[in-house]
C-alpha positions as CSV (number, residue, x, y, z in Angstrom):
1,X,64.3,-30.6,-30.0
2,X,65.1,-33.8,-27.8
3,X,62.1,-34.5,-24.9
4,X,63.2,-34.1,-21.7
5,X,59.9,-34.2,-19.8
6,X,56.8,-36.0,-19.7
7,X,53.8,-34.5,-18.5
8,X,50.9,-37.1,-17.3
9,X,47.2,-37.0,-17.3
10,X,46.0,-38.9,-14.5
11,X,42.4,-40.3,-14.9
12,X,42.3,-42.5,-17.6
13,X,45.9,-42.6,-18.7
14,X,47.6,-44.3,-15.2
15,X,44.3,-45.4,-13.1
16,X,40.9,-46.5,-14.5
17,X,38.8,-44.2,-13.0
18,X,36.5,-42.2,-15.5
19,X,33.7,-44.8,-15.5
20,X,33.6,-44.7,-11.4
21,X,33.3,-40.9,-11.5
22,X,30.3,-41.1,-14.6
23,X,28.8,-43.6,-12.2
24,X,29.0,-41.6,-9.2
25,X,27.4,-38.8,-10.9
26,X,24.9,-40.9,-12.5
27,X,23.4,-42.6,-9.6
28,X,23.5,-39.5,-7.1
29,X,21.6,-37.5,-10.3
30,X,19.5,-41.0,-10.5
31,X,18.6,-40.4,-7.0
32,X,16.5,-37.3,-7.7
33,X,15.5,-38.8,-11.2
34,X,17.3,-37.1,-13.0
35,X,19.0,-38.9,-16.0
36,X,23.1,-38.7,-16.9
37,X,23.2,-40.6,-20.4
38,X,26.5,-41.2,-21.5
39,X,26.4,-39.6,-24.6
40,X,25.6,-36.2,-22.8
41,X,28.1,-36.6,-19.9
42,X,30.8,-36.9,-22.3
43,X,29.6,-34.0,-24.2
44,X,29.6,-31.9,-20.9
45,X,32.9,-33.1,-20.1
46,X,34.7,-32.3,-23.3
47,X,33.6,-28.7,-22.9
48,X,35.1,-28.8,-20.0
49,X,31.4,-28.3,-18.7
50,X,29.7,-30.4,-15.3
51,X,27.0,-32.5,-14.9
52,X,25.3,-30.3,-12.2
53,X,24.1,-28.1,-15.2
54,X,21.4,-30.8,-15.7
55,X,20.3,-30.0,-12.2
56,X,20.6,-26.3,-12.3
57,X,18.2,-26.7,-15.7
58,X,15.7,-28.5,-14.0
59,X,15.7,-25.0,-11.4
60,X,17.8,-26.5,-8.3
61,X,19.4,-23.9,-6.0
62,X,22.9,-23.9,-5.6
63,X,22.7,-25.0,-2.1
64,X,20.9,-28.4,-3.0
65,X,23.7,-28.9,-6.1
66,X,26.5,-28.7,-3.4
67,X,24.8,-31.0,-1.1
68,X,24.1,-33.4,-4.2
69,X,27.7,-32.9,-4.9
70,X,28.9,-33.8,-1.7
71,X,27.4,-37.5,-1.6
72,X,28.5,-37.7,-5.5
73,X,32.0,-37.0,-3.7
74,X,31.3,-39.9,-1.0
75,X,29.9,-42.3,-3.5
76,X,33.1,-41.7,-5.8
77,X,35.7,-42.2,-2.8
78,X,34.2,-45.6,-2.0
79,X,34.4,-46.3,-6.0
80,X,38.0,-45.6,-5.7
81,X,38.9,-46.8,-2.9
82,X,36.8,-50.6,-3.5
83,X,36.8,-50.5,-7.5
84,X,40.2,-52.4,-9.5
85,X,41.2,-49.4,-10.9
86,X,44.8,-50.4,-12.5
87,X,45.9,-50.4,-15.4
88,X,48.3,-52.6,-17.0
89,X,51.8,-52.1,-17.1
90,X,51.7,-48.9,-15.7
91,X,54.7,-48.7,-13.1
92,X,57.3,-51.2,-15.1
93,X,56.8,-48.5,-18.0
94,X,57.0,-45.7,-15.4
95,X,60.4,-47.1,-14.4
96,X,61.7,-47.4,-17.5
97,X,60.8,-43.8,-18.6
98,X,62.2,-42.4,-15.3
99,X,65.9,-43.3,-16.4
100,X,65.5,-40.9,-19.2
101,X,63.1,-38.1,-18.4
102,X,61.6,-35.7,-15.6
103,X,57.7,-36.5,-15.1
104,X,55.0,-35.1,-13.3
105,X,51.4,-35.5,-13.1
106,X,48.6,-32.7,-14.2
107,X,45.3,-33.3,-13.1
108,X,42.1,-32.1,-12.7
109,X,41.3,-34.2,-10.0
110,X,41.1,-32.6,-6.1
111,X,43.9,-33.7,-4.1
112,X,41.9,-35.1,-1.9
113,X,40.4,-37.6,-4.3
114,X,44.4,-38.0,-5.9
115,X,45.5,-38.4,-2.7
116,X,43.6,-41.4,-2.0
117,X,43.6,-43.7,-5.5
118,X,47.4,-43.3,-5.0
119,X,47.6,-44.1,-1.3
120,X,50.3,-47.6,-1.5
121,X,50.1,-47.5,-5.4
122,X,54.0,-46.3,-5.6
123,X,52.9,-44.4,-8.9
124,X,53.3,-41.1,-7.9
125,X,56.9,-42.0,-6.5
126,X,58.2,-41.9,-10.2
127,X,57.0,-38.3,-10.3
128,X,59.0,-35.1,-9.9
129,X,55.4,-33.1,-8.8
130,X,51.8,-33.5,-9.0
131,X,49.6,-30.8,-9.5
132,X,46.0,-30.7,-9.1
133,X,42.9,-28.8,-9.7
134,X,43.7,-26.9,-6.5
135,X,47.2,-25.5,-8.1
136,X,46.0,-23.3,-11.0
137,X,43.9,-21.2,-12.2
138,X,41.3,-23.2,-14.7
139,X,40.8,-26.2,-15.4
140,X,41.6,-28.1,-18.7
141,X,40.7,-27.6,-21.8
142,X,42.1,-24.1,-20.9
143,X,46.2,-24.6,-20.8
144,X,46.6,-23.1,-17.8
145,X,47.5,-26.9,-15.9
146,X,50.2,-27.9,-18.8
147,X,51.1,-24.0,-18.5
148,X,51.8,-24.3,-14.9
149,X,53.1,-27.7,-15.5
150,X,56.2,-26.5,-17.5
151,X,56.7,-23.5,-15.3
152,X,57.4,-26.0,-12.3
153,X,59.9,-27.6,-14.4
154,X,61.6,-24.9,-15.7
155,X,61.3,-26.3,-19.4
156,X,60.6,-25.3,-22.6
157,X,57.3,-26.6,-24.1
158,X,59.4,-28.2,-27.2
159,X,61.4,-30.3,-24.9
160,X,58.1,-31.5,-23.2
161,X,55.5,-34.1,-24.4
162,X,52.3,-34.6,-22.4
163,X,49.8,-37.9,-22.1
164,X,46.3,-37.9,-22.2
165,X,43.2,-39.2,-23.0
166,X,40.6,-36.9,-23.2
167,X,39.8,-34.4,-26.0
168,X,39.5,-31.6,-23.2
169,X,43.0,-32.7,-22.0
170,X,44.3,-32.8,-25.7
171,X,42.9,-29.4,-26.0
172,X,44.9,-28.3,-22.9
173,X,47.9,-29.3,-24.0
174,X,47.1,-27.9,-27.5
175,X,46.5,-24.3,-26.1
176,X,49.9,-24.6,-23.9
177,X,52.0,-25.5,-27.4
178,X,52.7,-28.9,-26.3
179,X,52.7,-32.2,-28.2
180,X,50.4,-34.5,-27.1
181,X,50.5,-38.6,-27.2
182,X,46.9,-40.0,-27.3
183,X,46.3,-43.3,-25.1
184,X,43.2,-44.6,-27.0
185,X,40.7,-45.7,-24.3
186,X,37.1,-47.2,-24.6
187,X,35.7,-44.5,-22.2
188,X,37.0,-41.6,-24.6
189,X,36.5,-43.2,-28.2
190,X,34.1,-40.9,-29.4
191,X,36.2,-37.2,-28.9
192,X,37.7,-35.8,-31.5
193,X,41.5,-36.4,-31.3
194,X,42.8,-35.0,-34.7
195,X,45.4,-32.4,-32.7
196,X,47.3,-35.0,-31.8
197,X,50.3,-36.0,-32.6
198,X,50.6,-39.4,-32.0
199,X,48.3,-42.2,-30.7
200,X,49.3,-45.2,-28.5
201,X,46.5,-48.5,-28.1
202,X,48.2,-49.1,-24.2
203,X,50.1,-47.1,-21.3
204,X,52.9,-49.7,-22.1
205,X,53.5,-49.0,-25.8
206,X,55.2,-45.6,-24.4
207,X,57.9,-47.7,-24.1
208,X,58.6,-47.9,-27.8
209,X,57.5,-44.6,-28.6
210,X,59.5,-42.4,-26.5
């Protein structure tokens, strides 16, 4: 069946923000020595898992976590908002795709956060809807955001393809029955892609793809 709708991660596929949130939670852990190695945050976040847990493990209450998690919040908003977080190519592809399909964007991100990396970045203009961690039930690698995705649009998961690249978003889109395009990225070389069912080196090769 013909494609008729493109579903879009957001972090890592149309802004380069994955490192700044690692970093944000590394230095705020940092600051009450705790360590975030990268190998083990990207364990915890293709589980679909959080990096508080190594705060919980060393006996934290909840109340200190949230107020950790608050200036990790902070510290990431200034990354986004300071940080060159674009990524090549991505809104003269955009507008080519837009003359043949519906898209929308399916994150995991709070609005809050979305809201400001796209403030006057003319991305999200291309976009039908966005939906956000806010708008359904669990997060990826369950399907429920893809899920929810295609019930907004009415369509049929065959007619539908969705962009990511993460294994927990693969595994999202997986679970929801929906084709998934790869965009390989240095931040997200070492997860285990094999459901996928294609693989793209750059946001712009979409172009020749789809």
């Amino acid at each position: 069946m013909e494609k008729k709708y493109i579903l879009f991660d957001n972090d890592g596929v149309l802004v380069e923000t994955e490192m700044w949130y690692y970093q944000a939670n590394k230095d705020i852990l940092q600051s009450v020595g705790i360590t975030l190695d990268f190998d083990t945050y990207q364990k915890i976040m293709v589980r679909g898992g959080t990096a508080w847990e190594l705060a919980q493990d060393r006996g934290y209450s909840a109340t200190k976590i949230d107020k950790l998690r608050e200036k990790r919040d902070e510290l990431y908003q200034h990354f986004i908002q300071t940080k060159n977080i674009e990524i090549e190519g991505v809104k003269d592809t955009l507008e080519q795709l837009k003359k043949r399909y519906k898209m929308a964007i399916i994150t995991t991100a709070r609005r809050v956060d979305f809201e400001l990396i796209h403030k006057n970045r003319g991305i999200a203009d291309f976009m039908d809807f966005v939906l956000c961690v806010e708008d359904y039930k669990r997060a990826k690698p369950f399907p429920d955001p893809y899920l929810a995705g295609l019930e907004k649009f009415h369509a049929k998961k065959e007619e539908t393809i969705v962009v990511e690249d993460s294994q927990r978003g693969l595994d999202s889109a997986y679970k929801a029955g929906i084709d998934c395009i790869i965009v390989k990225n240095e931040f997200t070389k070492s997860h285990n892609f094999e459901k996928a069912k294609y693989f793209i080196n750059k946001f712009e090769d979409l172009k020749k793809l789809l």
